[in-house]
mmCIF file of the N, C-alpha and C atoms, coordinates in Angstrom:
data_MODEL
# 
_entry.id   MODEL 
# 
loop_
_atom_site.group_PDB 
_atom_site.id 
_atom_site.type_symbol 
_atom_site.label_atom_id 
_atom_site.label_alt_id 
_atom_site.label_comp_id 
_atom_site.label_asym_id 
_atom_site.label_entity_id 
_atom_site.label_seq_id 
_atom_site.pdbx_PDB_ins_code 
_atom_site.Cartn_x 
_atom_site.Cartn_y 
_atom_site.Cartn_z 
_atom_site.occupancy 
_atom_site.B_iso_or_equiv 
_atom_site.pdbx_formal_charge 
_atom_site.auth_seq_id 
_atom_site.auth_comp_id 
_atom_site.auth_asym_id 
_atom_site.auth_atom_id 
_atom_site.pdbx_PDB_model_num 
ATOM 1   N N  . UNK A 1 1  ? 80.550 110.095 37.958 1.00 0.00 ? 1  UNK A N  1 
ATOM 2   C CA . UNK A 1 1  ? 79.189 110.002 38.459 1.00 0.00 ? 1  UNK A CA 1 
ATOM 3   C C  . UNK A 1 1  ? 78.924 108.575 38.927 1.00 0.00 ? 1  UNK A C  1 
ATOM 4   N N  . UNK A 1 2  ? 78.245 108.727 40.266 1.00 0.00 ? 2  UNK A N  1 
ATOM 5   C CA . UNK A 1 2  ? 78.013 106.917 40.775 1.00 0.00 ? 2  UNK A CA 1 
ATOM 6   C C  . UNK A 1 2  ? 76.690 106.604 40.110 1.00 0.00 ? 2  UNK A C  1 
ATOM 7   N N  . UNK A 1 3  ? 76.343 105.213 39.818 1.00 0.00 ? 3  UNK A N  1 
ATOM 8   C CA . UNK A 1 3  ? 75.174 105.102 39.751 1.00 0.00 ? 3  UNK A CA 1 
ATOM 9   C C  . UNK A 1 3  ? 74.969 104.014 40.572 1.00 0.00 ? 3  UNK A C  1 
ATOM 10  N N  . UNK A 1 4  ? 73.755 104.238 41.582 1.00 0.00 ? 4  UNK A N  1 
ATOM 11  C CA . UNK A 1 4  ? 72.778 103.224 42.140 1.00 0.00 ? 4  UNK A CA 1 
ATOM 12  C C  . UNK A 1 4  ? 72.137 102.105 41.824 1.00 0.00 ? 4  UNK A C  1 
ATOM 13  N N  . UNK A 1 5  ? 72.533 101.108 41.923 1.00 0.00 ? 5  UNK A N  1 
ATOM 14  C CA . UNK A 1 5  ? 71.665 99.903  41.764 1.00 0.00 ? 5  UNK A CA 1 
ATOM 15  C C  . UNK A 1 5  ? 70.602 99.948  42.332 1.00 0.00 ? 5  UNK A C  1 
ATOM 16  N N  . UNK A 1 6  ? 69.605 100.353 41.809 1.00 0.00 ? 6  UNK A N  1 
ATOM 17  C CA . UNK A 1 6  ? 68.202 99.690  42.790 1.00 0.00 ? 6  UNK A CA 1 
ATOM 18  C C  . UNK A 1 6  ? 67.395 98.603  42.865 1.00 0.00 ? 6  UNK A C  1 
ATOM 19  N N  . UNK A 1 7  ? 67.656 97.577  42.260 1.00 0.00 ? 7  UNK A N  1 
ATOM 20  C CA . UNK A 1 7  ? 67.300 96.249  41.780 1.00 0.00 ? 7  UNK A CA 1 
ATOM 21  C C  . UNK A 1 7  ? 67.275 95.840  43.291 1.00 0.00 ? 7  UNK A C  1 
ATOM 22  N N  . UNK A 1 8  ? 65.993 94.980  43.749 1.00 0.00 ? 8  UNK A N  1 
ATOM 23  C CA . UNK A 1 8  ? 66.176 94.257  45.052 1.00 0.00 ? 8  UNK A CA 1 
ATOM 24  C C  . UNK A 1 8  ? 65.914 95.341  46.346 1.00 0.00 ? 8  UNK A C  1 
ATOM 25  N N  . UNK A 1 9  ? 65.452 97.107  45.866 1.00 0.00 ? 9  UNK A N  1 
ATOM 26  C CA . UNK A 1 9  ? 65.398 97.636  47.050 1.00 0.00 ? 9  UNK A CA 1 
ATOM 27  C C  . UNK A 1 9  ? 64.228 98.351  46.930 1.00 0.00 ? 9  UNK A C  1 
ATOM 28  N N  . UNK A 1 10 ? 63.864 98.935  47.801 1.00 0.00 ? 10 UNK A N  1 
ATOM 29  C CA . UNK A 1 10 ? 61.948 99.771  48.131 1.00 0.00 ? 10 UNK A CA 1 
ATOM 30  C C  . UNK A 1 10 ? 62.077 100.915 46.935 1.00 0.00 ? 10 UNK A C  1 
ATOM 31  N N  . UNK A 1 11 ? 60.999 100.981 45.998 1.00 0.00 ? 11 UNK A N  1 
ATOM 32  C CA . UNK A 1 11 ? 60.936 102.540 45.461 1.00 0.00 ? 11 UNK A CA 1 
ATOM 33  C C  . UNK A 1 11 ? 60.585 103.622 46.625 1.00 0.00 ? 11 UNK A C  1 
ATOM 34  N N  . UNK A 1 12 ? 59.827 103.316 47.594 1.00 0.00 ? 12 UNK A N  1 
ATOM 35  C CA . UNK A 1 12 ? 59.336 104.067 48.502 1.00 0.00 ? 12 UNK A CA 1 
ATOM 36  C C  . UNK A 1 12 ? 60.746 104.497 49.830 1.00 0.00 ? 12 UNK A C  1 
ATOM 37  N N  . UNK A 1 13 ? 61.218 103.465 50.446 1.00 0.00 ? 13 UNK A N  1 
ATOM 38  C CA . UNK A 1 13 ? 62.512 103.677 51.062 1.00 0.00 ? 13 UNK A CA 1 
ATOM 39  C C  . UNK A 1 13 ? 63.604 103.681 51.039 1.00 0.00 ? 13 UNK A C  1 
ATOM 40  N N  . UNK A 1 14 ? 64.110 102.804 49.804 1.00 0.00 ? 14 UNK A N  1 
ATOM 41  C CA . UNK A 1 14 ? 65.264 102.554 49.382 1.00 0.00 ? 14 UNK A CA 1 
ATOM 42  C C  . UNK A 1 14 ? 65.976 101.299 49.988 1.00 0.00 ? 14 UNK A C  1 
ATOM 43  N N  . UNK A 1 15 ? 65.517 100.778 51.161 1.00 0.00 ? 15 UNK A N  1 
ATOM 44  C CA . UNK A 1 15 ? 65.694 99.850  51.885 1.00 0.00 ? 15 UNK A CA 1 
ATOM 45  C C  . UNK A 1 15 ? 65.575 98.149  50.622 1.00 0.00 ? 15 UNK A C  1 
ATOM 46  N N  . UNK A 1 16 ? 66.594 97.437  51.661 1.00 0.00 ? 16 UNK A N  1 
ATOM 47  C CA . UNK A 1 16 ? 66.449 96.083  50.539 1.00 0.00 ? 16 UNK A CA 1 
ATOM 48  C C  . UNK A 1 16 ? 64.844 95.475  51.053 1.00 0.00 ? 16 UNK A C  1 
ATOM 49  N N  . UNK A 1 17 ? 64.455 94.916  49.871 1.00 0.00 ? 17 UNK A N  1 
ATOM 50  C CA . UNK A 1 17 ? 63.137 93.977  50.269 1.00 0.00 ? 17 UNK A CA 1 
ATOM 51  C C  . UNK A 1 17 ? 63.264 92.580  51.287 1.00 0.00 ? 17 UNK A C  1 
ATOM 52  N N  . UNK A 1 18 ? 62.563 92.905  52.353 1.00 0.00 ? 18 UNK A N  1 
ATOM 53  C CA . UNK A 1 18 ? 62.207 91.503  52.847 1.00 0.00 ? 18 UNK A CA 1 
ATOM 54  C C  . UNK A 1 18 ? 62.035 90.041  52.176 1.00 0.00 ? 18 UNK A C  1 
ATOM 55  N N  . UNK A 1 19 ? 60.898 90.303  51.079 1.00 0.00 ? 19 UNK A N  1 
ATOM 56  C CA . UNK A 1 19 ? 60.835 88.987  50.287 1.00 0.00 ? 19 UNK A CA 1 
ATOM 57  C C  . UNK A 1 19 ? 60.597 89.727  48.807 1.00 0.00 ? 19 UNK A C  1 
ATOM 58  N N  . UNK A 1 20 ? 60.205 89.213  48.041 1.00 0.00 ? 20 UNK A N  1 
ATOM 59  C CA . UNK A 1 20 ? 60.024 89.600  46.931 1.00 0.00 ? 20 UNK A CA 1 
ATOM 60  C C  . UNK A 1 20 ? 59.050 90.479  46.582 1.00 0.00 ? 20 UNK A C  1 
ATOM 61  N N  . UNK A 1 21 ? 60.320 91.269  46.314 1.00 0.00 ? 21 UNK A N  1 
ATOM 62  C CA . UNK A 1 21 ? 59.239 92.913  45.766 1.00 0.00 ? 21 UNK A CA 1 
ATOM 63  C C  . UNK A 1 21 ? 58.072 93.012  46.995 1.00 0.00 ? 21 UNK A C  1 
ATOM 64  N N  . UNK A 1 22 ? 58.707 92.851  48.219 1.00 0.00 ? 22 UNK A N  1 
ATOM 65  C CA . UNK A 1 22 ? 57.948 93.406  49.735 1.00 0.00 ? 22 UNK A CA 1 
ATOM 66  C C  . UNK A 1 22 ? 58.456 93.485  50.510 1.00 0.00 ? 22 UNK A C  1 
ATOM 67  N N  . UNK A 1 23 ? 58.211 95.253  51.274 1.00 0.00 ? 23 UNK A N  1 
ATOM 68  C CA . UNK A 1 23 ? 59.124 95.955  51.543 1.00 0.00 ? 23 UNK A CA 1 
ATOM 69  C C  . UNK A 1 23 ? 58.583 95.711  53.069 1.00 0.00 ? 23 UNK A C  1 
ATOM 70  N N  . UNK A 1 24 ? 58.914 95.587  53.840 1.00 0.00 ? 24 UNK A N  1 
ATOM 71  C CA . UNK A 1 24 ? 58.600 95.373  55.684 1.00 0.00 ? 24 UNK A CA 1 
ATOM 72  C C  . UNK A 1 24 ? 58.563 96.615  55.802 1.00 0.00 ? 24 UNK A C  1 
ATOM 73  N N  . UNK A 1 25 ? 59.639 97.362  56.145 1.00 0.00 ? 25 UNK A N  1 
ATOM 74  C CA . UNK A 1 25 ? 59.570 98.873  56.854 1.00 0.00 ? 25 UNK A CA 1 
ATOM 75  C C  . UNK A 1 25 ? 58.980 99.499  56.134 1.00 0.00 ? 25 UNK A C  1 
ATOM 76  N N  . UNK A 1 26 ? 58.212 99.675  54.727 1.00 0.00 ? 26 UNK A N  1 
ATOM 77  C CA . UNK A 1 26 ? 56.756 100.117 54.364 1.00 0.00 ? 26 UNK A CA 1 
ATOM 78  C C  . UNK A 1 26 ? 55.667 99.816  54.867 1.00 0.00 ? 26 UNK A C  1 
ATOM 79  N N  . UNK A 1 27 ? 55.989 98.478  54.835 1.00 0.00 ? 27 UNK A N  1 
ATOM 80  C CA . UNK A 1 27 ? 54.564 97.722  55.006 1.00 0.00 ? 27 UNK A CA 1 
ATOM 81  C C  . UNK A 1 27 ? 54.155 97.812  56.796 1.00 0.00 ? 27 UNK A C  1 
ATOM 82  N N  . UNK A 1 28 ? 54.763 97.888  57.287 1.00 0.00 ? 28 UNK A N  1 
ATOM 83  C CA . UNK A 1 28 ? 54.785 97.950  58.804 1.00 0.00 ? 28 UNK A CA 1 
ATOM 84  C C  . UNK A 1 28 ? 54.355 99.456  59.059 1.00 0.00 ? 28 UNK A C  1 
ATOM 85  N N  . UNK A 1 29 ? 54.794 100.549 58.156 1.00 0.00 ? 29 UNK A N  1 
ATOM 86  C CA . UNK A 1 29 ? 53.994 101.991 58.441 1.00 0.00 ? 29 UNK A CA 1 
ATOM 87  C C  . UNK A 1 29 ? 52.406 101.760 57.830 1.00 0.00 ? 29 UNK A C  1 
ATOM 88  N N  . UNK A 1 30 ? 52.618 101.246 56.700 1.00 0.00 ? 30 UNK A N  1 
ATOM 89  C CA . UNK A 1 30 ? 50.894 101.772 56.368 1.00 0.00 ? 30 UNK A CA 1 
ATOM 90  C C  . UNK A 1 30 ? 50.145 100.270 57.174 1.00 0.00 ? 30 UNK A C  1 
ATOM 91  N N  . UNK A 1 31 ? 50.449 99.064  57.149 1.00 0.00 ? 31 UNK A N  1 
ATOM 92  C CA . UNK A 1 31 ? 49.545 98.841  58.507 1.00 0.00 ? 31 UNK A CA 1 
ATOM 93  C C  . UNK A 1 31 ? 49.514 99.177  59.761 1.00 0.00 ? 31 UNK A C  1 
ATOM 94  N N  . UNK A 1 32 ? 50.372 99.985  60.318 1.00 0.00 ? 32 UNK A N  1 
ATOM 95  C CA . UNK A 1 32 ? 50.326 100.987 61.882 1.00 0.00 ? 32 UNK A CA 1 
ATOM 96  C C  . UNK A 1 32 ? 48.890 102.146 61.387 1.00 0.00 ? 32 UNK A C  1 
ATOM 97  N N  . UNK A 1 33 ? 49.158 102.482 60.317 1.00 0.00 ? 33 UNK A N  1 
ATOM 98  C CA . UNK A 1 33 ? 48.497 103.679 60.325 1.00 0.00 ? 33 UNK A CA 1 
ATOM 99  C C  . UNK A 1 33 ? 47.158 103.159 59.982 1.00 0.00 ? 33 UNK A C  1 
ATOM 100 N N  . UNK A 1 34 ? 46.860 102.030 59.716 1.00 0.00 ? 34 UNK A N  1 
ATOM 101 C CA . UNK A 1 34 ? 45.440 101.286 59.301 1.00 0.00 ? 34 UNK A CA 1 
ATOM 102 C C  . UNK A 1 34 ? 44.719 100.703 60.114 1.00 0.00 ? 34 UNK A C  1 
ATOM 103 N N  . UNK A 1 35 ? 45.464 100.898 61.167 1.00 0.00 ? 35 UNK A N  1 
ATOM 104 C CA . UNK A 1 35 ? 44.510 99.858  62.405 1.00 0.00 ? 35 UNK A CA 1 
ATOM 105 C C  . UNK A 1 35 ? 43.697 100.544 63.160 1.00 0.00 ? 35 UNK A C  1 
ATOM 106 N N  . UNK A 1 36 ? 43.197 101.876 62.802 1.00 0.00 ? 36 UNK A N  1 
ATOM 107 C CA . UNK A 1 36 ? 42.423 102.682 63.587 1.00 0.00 ? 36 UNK A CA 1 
ATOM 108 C C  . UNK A 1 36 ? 41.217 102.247 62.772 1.00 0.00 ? 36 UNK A C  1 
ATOM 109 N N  . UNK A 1 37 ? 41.023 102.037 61.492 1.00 0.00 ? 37 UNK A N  1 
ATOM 110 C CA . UNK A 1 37 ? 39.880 102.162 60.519 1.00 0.00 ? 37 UNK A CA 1 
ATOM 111 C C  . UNK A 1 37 ? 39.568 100.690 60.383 1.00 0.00 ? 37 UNK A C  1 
ATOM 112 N N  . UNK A 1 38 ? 39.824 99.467  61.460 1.00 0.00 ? 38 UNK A N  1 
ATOM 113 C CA . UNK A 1 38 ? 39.540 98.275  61.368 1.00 0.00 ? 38 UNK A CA 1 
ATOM 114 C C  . UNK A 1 38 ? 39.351 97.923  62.882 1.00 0.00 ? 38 UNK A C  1 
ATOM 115 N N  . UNK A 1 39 ? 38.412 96.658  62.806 1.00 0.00 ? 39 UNK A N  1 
ATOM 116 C CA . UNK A 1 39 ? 38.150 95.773  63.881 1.00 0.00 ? 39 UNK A CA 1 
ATOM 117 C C  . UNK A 1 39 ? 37.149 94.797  63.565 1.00 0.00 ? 39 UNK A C  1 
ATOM 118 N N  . UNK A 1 40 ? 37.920 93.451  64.302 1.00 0.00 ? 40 UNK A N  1 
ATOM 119 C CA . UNK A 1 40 ? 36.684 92.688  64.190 1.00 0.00 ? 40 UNK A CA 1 
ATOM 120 C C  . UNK A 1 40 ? 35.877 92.571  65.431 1.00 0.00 ? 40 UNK A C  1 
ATOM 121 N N  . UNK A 1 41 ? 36.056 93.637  66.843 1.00 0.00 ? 41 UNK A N  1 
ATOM 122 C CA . UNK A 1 41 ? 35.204 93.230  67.057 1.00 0.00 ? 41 UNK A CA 1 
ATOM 123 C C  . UNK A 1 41 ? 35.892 92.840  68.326 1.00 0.00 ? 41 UNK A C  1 
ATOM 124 N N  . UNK A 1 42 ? 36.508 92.546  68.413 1.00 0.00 ? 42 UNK A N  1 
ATOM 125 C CA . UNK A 1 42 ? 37.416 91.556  69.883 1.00 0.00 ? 42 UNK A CA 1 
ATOM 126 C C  . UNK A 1 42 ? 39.165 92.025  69.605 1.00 0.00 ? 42 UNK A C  1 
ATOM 127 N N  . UNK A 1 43 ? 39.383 92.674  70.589 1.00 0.00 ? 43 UNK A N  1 
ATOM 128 C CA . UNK A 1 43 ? 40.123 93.500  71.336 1.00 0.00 ? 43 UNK A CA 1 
ATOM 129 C C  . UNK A 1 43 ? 41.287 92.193  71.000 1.00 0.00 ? 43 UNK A C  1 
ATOM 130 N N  . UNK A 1 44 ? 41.352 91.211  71.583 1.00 0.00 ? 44 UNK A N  1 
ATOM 131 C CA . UNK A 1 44 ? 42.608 89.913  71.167 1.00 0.00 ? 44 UNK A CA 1 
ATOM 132 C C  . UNK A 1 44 ? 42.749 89.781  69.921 1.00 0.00 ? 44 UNK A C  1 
ATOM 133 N N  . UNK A 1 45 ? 41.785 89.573  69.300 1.00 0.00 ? 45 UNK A N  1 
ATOM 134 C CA . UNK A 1 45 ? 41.466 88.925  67.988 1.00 0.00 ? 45 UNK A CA 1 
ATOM 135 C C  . UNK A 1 45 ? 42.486 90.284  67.073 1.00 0.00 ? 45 UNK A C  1 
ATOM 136 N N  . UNK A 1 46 ? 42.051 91.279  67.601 1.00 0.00 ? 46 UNK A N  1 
ATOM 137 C CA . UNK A 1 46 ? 42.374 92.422  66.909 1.00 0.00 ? 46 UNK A CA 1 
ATOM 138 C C  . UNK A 1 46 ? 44.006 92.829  66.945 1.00 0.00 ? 46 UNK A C  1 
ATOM 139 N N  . UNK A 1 47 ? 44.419 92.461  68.487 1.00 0.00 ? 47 UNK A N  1 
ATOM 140 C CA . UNK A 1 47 ? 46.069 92.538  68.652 1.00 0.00 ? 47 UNK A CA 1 
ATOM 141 C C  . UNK A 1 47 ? 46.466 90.808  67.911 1.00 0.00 ? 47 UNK A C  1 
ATOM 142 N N  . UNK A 1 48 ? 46.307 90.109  68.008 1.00 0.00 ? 48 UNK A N  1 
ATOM 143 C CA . UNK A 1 48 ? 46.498 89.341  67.324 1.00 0.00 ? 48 UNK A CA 1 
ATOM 144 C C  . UNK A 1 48 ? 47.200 89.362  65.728 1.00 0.00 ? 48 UNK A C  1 
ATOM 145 N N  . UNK A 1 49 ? 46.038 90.156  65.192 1.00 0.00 ? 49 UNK A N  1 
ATOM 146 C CA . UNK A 1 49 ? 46.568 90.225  63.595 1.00 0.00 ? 49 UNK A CA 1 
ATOM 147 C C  . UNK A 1 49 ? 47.675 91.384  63.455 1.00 0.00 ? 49 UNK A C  1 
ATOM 148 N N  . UNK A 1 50 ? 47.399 92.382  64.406 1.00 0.00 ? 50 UNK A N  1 
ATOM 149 C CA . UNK A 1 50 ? 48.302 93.523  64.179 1.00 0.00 ? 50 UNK A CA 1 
ATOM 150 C C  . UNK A 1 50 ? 50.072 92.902  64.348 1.00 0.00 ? 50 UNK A C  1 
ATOM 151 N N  . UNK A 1 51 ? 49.448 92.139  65.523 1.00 0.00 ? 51 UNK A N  1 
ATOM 152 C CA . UNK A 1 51 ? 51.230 91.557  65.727 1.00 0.00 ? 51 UNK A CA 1 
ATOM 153 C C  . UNK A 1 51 ? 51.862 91.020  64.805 1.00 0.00 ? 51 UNK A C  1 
ATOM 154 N N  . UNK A 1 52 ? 50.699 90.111  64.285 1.00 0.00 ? 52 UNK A N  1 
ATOM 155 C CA . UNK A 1 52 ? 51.873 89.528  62.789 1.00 0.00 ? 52 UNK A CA 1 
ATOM 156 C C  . UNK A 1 52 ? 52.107 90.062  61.672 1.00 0.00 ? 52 UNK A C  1 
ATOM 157 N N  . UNK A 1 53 ? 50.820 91.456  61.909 1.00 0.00 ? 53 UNK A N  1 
ATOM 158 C CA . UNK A 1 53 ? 51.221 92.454  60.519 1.00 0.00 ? 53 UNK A CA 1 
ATOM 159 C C  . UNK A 1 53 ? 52.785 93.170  60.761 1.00 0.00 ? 53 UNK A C  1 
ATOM 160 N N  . UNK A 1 54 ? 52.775 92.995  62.109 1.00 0.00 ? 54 UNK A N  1 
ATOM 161 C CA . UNK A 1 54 ? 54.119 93.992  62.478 1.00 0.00 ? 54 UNK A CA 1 
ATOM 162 C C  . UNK A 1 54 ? 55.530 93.318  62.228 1.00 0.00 ? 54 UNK A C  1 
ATOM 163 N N  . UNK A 1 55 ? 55.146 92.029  62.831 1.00 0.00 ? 55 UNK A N  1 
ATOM 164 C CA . UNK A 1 55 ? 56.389 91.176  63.086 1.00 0.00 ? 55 UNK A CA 1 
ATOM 165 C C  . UNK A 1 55 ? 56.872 90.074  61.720 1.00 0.00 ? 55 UNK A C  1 
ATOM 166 N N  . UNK A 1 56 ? 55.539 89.912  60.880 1.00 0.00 ? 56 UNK A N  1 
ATOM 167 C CA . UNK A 1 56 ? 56.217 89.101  59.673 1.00 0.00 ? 56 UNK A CA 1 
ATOM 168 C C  . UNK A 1 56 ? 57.262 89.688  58.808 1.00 0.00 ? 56 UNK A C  1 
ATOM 169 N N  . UNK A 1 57 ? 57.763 88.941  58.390 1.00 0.00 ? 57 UNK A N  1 
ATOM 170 C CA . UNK A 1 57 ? 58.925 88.966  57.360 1.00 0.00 ? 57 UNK A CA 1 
ATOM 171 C C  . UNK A 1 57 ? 58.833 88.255  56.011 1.00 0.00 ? 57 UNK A C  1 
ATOM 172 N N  . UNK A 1 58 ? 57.758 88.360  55.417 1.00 0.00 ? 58 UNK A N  1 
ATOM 173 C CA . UNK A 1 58 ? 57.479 87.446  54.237 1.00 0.00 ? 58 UNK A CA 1 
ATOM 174 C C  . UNK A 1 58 ? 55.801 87.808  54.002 1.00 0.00 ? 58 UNK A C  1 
ATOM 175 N N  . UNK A 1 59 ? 55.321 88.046  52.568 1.00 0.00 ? 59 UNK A N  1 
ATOM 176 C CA . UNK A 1 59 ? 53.758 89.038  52.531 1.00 0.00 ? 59 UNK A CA 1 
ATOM 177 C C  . UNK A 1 59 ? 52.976 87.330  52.953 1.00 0.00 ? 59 UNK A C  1 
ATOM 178 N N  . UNK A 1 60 ? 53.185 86.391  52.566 1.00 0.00 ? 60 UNK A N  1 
ATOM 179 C CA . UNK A 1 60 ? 52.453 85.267  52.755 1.00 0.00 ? 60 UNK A CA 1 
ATOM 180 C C  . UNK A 1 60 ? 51.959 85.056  54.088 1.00 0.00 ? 60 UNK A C  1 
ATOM 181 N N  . UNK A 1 61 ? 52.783 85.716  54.895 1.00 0.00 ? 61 UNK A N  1 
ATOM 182 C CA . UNK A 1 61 ? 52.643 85.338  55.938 1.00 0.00 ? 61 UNK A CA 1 
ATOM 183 C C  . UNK A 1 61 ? 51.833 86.544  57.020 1.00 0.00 ? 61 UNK A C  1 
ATOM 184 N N  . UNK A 1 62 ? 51.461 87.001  56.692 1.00 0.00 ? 62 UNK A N  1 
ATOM 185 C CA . UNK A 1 62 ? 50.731 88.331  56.781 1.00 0.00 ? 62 UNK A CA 1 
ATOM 186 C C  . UNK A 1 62 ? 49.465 88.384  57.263 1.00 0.00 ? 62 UNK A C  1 
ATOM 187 N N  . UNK A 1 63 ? 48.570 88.572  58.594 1.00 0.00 ? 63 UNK A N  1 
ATOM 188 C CA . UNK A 1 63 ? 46.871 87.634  58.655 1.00 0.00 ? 63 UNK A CA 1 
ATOM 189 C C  . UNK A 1 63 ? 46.317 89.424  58.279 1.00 0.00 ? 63 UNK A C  1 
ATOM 190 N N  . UNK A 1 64 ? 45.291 89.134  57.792 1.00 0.00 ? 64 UNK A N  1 
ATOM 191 C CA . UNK A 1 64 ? 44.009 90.724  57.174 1.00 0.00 ? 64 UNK A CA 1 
ATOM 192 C C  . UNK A 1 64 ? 42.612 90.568  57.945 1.00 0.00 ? 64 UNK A C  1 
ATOM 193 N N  . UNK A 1 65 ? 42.039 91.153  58.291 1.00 0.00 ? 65 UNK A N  1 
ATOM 194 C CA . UNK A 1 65 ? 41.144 91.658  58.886 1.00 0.00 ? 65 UNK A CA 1 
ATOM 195 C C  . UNK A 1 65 ? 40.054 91.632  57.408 1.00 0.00 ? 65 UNK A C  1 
ATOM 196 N N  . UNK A 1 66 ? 39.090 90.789  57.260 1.00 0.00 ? 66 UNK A N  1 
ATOM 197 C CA . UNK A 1 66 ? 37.667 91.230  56.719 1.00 0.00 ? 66 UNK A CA 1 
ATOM 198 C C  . UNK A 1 66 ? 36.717 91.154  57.174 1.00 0.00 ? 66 UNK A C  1 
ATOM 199 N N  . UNK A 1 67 ? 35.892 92.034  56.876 1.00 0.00 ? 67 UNK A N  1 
ATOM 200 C CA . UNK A 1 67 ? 34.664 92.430  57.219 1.00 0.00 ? 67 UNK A CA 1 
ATOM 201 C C  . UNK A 1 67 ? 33.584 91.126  57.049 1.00 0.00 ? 67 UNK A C  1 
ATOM 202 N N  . UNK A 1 68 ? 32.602 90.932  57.333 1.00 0.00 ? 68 UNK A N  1 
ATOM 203 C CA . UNK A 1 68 ? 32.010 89.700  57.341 1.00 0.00 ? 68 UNK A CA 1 
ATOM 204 C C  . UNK A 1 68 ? 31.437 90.182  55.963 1.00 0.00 ? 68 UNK A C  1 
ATOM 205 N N  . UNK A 1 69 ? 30.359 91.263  55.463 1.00 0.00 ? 69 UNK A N  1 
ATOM 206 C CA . UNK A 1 69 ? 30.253 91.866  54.721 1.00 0.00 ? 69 UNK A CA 1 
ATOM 207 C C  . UNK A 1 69 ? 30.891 92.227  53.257 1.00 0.00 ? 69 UNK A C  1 
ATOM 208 N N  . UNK A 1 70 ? 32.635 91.320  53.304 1.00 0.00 ? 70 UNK A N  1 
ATOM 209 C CA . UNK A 1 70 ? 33.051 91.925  52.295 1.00 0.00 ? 70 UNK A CA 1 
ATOM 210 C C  . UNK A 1 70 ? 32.943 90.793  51.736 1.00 0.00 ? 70 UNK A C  1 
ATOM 211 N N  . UNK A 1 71 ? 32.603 89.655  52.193 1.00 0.00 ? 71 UNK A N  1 
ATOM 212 C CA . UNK A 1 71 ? 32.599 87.939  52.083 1.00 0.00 ? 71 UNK A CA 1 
ATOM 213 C C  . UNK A 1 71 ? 31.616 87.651  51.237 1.00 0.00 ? 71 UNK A C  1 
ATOM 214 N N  . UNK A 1 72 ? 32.116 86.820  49.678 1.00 0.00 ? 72 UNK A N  1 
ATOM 215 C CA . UNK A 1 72 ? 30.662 86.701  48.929 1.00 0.00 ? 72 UNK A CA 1 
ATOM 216 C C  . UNK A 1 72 ? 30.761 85.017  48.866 1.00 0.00 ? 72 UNK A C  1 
ATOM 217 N N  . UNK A 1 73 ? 29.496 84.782  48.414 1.00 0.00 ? 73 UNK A N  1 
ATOM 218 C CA . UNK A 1 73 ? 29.376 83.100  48.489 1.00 0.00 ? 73 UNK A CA 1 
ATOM 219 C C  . UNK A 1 73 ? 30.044 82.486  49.380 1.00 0.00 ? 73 UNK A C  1 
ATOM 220 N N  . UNK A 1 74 ? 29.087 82.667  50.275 1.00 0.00 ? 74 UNK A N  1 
ATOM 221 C CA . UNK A 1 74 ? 29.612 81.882  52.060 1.00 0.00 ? 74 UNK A CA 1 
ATOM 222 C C  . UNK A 1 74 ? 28.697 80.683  52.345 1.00 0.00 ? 74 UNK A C  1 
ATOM 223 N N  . UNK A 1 75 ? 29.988 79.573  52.326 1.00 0.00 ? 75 UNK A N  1 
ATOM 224 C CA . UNK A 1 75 ? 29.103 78.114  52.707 1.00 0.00 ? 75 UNK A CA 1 
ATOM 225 C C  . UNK A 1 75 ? 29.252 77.906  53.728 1.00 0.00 ? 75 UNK A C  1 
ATOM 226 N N  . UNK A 1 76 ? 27.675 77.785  54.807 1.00 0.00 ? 76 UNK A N  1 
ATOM 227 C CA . UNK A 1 76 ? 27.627 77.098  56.012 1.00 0.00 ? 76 UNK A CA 1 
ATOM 228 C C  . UNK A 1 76 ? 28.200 75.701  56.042 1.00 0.00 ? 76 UNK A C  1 
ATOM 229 N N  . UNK A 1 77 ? 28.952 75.420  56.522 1.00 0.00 ? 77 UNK A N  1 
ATOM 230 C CA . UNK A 1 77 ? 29.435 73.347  56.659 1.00 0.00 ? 77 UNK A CA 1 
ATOM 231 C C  . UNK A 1 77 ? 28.658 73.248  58.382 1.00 0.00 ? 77 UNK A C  1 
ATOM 232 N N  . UNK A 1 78 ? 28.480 74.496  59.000 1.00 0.00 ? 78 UNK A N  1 
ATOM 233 C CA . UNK A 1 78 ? 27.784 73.777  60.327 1.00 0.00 ? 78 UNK A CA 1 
ATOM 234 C C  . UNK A 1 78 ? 27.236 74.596  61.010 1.00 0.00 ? 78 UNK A C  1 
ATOM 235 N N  . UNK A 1 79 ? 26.395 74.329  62.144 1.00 0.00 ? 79 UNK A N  1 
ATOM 236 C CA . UNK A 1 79 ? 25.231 75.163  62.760 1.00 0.00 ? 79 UNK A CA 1 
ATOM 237 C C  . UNK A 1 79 ? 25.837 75.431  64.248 1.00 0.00 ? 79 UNK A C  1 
ATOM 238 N N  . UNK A 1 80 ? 26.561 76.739  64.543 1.00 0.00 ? 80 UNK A N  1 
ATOM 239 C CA . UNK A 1 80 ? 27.033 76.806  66.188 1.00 0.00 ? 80 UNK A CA 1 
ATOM 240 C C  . UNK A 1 80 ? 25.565 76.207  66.831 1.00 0.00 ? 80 UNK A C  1 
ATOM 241 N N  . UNK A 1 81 ? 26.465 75.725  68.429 1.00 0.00 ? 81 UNK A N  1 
ATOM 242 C CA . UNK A 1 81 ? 25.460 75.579  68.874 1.00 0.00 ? 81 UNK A CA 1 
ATOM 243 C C  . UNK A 1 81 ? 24.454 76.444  69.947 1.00 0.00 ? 81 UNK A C  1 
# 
């Protein structure tokens, strides 16, 4: 009987992890499938984050979409003009 090492690979794909304990070819499906239920609002702004959700290789490096709304204790430092 073989046994599998799975140490270092996706419970979900089996695939090795990108960085630690984070799996890219997971993480790249469920943010594809999340970008219908987000926007900030601006069409660039919006391909923007998707690209680096798609294209990073490391979770740090990853940009998220929040809602202005989800934001608590927000300090003005300045007044647009």
């Amino acid at each position: 009987m073989m046994v599998m090492d799975l140490e270092g690979l996706c419970s979900y794909c089996y695939e090795p992890y990108a960085d630690k304990e984070w799996c890219k070819v997971c993480n790249t499906k469920w943010f594809q499938q999340d970008f219908p239920n987000w926007t900030s609002g601006n069409e660039f702004i919006d391909r923007f984050i998707q690209e680096t959700q798609l294209d990073s290789w490391y979770k740090a490096h990853i940009l998220e979409w929040i809602p202005y709304n989800n934001l608590q204790n927000i300090e003005y430092l300045d007044k647009g003009i």
